[in-house]
DRENKOLVO-266234 format. One record per residue (C-alpha): residue in three letters; x, y, z. Coordinates in steps of 0.25 Angstrom, whole numbers, padded with zeros to 4 digits, always signed. Layout:
N
AlaXYZ ...
This chain:
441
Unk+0372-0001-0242 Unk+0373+0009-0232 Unk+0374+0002-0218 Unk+0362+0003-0206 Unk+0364+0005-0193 Unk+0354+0007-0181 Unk+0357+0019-0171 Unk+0353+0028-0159 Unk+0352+0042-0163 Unk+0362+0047-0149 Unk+0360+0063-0154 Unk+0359+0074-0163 Unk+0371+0080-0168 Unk+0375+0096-0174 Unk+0369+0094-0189 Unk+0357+0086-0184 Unk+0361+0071-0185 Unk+0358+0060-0175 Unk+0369+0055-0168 Unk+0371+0039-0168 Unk+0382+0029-0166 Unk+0384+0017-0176 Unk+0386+0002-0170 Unk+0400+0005-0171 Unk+0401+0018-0162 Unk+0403+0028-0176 Unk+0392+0039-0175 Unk+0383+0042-0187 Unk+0373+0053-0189 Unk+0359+0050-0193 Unk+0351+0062-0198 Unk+0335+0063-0194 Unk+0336+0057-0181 Unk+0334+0059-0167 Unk+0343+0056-0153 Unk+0338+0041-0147 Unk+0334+0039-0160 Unk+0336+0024-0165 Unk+0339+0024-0180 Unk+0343+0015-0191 Unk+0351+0022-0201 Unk+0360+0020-0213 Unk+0374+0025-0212 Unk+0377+0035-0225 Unk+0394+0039-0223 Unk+0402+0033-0215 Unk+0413+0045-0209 Unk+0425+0039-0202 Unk+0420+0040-0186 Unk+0406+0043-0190 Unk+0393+0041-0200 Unk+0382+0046-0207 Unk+0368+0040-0209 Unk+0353+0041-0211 Unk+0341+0036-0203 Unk+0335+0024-0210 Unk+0324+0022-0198 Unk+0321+0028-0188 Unk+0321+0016-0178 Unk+0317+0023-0163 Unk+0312+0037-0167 Unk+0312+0047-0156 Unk+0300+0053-0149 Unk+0301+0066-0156 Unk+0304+0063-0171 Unk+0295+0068-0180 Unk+0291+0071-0194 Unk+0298+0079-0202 Unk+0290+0090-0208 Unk+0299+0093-0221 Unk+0299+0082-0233 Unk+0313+0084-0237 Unk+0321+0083-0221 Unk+0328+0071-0220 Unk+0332+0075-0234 Unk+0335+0088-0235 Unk+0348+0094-0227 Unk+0341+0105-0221 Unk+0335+0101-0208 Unk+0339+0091-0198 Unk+0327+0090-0186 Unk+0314+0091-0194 Unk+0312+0075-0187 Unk+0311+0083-0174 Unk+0302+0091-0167 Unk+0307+0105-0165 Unk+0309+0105-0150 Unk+0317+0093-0152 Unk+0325+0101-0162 Unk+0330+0112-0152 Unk+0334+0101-0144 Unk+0343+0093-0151 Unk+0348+0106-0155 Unk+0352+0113-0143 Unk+0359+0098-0140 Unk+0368+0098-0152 Unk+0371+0112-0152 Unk+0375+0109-0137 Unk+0382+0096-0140 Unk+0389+0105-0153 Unk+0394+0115-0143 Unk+0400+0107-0132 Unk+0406+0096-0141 Unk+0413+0108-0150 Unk+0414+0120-0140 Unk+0414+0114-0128 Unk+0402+0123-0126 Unk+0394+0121-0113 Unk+0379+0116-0113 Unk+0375+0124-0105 Unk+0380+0137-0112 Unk+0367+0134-0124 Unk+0354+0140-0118 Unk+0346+0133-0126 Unk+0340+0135-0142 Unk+0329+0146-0147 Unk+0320+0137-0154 Unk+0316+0143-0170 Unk+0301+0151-0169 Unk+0299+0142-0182 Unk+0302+0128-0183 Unk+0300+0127-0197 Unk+0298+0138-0209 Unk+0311+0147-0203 Unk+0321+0148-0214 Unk+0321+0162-0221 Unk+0332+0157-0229 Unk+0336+0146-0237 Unk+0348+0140-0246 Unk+0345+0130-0256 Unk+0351+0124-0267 Unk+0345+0121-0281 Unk+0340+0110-0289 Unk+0348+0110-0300 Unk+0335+0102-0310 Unk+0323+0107-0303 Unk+0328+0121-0296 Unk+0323+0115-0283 Unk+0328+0121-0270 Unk+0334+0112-0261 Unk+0343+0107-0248 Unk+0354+0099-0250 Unk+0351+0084-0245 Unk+0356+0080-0231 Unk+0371+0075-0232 Unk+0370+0078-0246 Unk+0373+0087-0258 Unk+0359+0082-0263 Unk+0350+0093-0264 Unk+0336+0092-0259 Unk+0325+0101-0268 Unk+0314+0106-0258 Unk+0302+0112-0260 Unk+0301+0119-0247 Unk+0309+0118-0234 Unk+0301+0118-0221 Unk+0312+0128-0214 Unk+0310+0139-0223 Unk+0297+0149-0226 Unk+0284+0148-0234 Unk+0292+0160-0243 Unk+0303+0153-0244 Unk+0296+0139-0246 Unk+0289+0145-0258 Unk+0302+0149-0267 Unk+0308+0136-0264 Unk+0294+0129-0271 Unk+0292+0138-0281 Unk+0306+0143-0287 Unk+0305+0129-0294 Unk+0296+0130-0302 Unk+0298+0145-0308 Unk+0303+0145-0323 Unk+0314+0155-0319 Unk+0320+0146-0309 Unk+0321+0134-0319 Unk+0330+0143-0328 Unk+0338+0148-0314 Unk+0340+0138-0307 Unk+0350+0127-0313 Unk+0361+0141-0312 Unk+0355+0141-0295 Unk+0364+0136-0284 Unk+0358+0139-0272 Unk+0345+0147-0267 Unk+0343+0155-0257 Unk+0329+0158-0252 Unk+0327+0169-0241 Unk+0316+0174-0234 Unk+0314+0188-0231 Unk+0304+0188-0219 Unk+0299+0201-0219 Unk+0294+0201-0232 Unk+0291+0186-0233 Unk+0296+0185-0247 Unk+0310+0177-0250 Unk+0324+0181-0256 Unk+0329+0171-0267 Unk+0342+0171-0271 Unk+0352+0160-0279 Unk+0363+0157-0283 Unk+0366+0154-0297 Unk+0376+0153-0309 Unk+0369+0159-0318 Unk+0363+0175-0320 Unk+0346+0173-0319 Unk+0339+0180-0330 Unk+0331+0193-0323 Unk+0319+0187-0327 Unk+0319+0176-0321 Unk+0322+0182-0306 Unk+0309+0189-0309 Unk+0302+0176-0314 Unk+0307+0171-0300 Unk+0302+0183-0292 Unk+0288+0184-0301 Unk+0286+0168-0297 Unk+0288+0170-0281 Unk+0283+0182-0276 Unk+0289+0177-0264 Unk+0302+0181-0268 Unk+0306+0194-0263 Unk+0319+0192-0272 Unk+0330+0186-0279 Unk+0345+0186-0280 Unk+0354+0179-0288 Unk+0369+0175-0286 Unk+0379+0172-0295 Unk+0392+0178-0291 Unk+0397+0190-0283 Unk+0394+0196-0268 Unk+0380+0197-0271 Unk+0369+0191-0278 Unk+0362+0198-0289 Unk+0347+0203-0285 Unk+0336+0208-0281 Unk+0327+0204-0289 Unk+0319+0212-0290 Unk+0327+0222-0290 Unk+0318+0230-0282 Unk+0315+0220-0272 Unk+0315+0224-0258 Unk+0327+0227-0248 Unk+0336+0224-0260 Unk+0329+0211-0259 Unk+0336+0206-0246 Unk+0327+0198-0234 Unk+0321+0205-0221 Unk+0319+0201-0210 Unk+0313+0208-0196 Unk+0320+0208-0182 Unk+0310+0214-0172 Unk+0311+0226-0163 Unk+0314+0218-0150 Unk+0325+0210-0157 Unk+0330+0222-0165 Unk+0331+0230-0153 Unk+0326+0242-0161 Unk+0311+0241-0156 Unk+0306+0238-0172 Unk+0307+0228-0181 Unk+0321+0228-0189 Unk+0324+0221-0205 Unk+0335+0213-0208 Unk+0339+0214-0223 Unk+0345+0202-0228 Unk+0351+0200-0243 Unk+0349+0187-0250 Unk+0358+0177-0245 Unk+0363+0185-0234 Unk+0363+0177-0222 Unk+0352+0177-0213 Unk+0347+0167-0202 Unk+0337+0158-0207 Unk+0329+0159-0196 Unk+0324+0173-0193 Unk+0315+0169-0181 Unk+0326+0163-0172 Unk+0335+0174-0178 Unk+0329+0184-0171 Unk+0329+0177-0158 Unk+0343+0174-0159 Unk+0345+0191-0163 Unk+0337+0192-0150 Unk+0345+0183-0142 Unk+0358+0189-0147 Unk+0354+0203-0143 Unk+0350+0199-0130 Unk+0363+0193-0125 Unk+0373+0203-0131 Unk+0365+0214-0125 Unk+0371+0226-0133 Unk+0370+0241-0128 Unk+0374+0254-0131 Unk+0389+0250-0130 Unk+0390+0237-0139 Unk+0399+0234-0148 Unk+0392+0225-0159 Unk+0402+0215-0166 Unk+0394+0206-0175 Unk+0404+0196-0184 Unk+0394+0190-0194 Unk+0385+0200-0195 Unk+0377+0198-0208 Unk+0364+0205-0209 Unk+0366+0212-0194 Unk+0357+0199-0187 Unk+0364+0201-0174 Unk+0371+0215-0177 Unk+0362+0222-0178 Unk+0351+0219-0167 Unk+0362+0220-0158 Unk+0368+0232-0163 Unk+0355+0239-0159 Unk+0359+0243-0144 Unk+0375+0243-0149 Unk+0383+0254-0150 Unk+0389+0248-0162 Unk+0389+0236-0171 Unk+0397+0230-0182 Unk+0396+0219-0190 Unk+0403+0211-0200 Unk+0400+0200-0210 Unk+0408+0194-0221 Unk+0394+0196-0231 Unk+0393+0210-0237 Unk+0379+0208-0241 Unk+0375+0205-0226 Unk+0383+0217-0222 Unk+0374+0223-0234 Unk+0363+0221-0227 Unk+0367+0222-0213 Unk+0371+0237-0215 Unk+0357+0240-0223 Unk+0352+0232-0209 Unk+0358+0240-0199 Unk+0354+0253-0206 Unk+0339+0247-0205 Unk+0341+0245-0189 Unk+0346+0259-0189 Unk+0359+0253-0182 Unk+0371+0266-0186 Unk+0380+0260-0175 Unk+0380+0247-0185 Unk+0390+0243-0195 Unk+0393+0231-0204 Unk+0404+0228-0214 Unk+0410+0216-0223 Unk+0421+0208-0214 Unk+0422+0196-0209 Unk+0422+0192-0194 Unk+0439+0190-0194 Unk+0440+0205-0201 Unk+0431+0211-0193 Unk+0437+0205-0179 Unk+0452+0210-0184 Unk+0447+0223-0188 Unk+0441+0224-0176 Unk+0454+0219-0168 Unk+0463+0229-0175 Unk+0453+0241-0170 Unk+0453+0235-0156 Unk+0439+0235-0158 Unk+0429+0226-0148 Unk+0414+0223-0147 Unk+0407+0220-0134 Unk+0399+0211-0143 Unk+0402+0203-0156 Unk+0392+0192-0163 Unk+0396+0180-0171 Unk+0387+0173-0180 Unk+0396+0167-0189 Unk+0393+0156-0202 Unk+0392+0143-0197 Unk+0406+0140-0197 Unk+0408+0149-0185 Unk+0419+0159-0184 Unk+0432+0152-0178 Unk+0440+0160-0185 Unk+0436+0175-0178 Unk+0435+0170-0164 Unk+0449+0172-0160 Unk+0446+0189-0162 Unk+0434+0188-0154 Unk+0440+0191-0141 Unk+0447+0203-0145 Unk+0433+0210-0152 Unk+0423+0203-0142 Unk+0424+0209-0129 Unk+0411+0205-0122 Unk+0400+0197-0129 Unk+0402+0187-0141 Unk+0388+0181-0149 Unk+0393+0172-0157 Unk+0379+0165-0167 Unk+0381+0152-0173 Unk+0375+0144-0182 Unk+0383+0131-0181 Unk+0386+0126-0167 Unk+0399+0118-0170 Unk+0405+0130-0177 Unk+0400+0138-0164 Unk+0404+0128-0154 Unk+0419+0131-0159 Unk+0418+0143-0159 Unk+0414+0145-0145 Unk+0424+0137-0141 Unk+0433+0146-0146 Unk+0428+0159-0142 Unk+0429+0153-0126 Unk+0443+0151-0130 Unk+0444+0165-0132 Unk+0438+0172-0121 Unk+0423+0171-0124 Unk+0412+0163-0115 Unk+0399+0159-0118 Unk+0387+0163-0109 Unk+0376+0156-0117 Unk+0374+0151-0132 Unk+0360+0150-0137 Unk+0354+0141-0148 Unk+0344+0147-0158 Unk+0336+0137-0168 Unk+0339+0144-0181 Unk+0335+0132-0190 Unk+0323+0122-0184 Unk+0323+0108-0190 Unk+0339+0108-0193 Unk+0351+0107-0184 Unk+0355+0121-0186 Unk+0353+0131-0175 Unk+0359+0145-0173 Unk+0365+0150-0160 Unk+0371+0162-0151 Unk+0381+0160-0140 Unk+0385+0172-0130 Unk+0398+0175-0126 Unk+0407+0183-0120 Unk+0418+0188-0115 Unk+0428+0183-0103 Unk+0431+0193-0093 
């Protein structure tokens, strides 16, 4: 039997756990809980200085606990904070990403001028990734701390369009016969159209028909792609379907800087933010503190569809972006040609390429943007100095990796005049953020 123990929940910590210490000193992490919390709980793994555990009984809840709206959390792995409401959210997450950067980077407080809260709270998501039922052809989220997988029937994060698939695709004859070949799926919303892009992978070549049967059966579905193998997946179908089938979504005139609206074209799979709504304040945010004019020099290192590139290439007297995804870079040129933007360019390379190209041709850029994968990007900051000569944006999405990388980047000539916290993913621990630095004189 798994031992008890009764506990103080002391705080929250990055990945959303509460914080507690044992009767003998060792810290264990209880999930569902809330700081000043008084918990009984049963220990799950013992690791070395340190345990894991689950709330039996919530002994002394706190004032603010409430009920979670979603049947699966608790279960599912996919949200952390649905037990509190969402002010007290943007709290506790504005502490840990604070405690995350001074334990890690040595980052001061004061530095973090707060969190944008999300417009939504729930029914954000244009995307999703699931994995599949192997009996049933359910879609589903791995179980927390667990392999496990969790069939859903709808997830509260993501859209009514979305939410329909995930119902439906079940029960349709053709997704019987595909589905023991189907790894993963992934859904994504293209918000303009209000319709949804499937695509899976799978072992096995579909039969034509039954991509149609799938189309016929959800008229929600704008298309589907397949992938077996290769740099690309296999699709549209239809054929015929619109924009190659790819996703789009709008930027407004005052964020665009072109005085109308604007479209992002986005292939399946192609990376995206989740969250279009804070998206856009965090575009907005970006181009307010970089402040580009007729003379700037536009270096963006993770460019991907051209989300920061190209709003703030706008006023720029030039622009270059590189991104290790051809199919984004794909896009990105079709992008920048929408915008009208000729003094734009983009090309396959990674970050480490494009800064020793750059370094050989003694080029520089009065402005260069990092918005790395969650691992950061450690490994290019020792060229920044040499290509950066004014302002560095660097976006995050994972405040450890971030925290290291700042550290770094003092090391190497760079200060920080403020970093701001942007709630990409209500009722989770993840959040996204933009730090502004620049240059010492």
């Amino acid at each position: 039997m798994e031992p008890e123990a009764v506990v103080t929940i002391e705080k929250l910590v990055h990945g959303g756990e509460g914080l507690a210490r044992l009767p003998d000193g060792r810290v264990v992490f209880v999930p569902d809980t809330i700081p000043g919390e008084k918990v009984r709980i049963r220990i799950t793994q013992k690791l070395g200085d340190y345990a894991l555990a689950r709330p039996e009984e919530i002994l002394s809840p706190a004032p603010v606990r409430q009920e979670p709206e979603c049947p699966y959390f608790g279960l599912c792995g996919g949200c952390q904070f649905q037990h509190l409401p969402y002010e007290a959210q943007l709290q506790e997450k504005l502490k840990i990403f604070k405690e995350t950067l001074a334990r890690v980077g040595k980052i001061e407080e004061d530095l973090v001028v707060g969190i944008e809260p999300s417009p939504k709270v729930f029914g954000y998501r244009n995307r999703l990734q699931f994995h599949v039922h192997q009996e049933t052809g359910a879609l589903g989220f791995l179980k927390r701390r667990s392999h496990d997988l969790v069939p859903v029937k709808r997830c509260l994060l993501t859209t009514p369009e979305v939410n329909e698939v995930i119902e439906k695709l079940p029960t349709i004859p053709a997704w019987k016969r595909l589905h023991p070949y189907v790894k993963r799926v992934n859904l994504g919303l293209s918000p303009v159209e209000n319709q949804v892009v499937l695509l899976f992978w799978t072992q096995l070549k579909p039969r034509r028909e039954d991509l149609y049967e799938l189309l016929a059966a959800l008229p929600v579905l704008k298309a589907v792609f397949y992938w077996i193998r290769g740099r690309a997946p296999e699709g549209p179908f239809p054929e015929d379907a619109p924009h190659k089938g790819r996703r789009l979504f709008a930027v407004p005139g005052e964020i665009a800087g072109l005085g109308a609206e604007k479209i992002f074209l986005a292939s399946a799979g192609v990376f995206v933010q989740a969250n279009w709504d804070i998206n856009l304040k965090l575009i907005g945010y970006v181009k307010e503190k970089a402040g580009t004019d007729e003379n700037t020099r536009v270096l963006d290192l993770h460019c991907g569809i051209g989300n920061f590139l190209l709003p703030l290439s706008i006023n720029a007297a030039e622009g270059l972006g590189v991104d290790t995804d051809h199919r984004a870079i794909a896009d990105g040129v079709d992008n920048k040609n929408l915008w009208g933007l000729k003094q734009v360019s983009l090309r396959v390379s990674s970050a480490i390429e494009a800064l020793i190209d750059l370094f050989k041709a003694a080029e520089t850029y009065p402005l260069v943007v990092l918005d790395p994968p969650r691992g950061g990007c450690k490994e290019i900051l020792r060229f920044l100095p040499d290509i950066a000569v004014d302002r560095l944006i660097y976006v995050s999405c994972d405040p450890p990796t971030l925290a290291r990388d700042l550290r770094i980047l003092r090391e190497n000539g760079f200060e920080i005049e403020e970093i701001k916290a942007f709630d990409m993913f209500p009722q989770t621990f993840h959040l996204e953020s933009a730090t502004i630095l620049y240059r010492k004189r």
